[in-house]
C-alpha positions, 0 to 999 in steps of 0.5 A, a space after each residue: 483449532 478456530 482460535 488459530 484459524 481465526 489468527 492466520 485470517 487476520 495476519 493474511 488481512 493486515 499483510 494485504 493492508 500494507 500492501 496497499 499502502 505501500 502501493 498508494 505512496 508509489 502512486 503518489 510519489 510519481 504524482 509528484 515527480 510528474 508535476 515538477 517536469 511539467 513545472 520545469 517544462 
């Protein structure tokens, strides 16, 4: 039973690790996006 406990914690952190990621490239893409319309401005 401690063995599968432990298991699930892990999946659970490398799920919320991704979700972070994907989150940070969002952010970095706007960035990205916000700096060209200024240029064209």
């Amino acid at each position: 039973k401690q063995q599968q406990q432990q298991q699930q914690q892990q999946q659970q952190q490398q799920q919320q690790q991704q979700q972070q990621q994907q989150q940070q490239q969002q952010q970095q893409d706007l960035g990205g996006l916000q700096q060209h319309h200024r240029v064209g401005v």
